[in-house]
C-alpha positions in Angstrom: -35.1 94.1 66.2 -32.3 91.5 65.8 -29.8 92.6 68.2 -29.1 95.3 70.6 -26.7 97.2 73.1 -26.0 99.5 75.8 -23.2 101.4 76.5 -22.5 103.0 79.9 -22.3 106.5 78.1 -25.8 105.8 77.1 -25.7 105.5 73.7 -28.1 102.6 72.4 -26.5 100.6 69.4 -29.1 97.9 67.2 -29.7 96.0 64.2 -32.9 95.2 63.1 -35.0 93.8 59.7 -36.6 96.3 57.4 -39.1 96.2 55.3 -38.3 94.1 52.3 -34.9 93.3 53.7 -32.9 90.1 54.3 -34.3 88.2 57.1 -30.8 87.7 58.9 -30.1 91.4 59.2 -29.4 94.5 56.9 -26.6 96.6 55.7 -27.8 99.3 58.7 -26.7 100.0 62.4 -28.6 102.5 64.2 -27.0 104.9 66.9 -30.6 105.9 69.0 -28.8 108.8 71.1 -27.2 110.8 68.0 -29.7 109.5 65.7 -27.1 108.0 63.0 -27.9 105.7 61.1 -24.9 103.7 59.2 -24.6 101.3 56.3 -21.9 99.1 54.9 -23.6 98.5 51.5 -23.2 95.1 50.7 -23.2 93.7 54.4 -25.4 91.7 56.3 -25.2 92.6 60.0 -27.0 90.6 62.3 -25.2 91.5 65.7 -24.6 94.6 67.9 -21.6 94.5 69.5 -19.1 97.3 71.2 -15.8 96.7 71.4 -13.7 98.7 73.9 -10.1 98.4 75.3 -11.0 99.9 78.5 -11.1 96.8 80.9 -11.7 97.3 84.6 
């Protein structure tokens, strides 16, 4: 696993390596609660990040 979050929903966001993929990170994001998986072909994404505009 390269990188992972946590939002307070609960949702789980990560990156991670796959077999025979770049070493820096893959086109892939995973979503563990709703079990998505998403790809920008083309992309290396090496970070998970939220972004929100709901300060406290």
């Amino acid at each position: 696993m390269k990188s992972y979050v946590r939002h307070a929903s609960g949702e789980q966001m990560r990156t991670g390596a796959v077999a025979g993929g770049n070493a820096f990170g893959t086109e892939y994001v995973h979503f563990d609660l709703s079990g998505v998986d998403r790809a920008r072909p083309g992309a290396i994404i090496c970070k998970a990040r939220l972004d929100t505009t709901a300060y406290l």
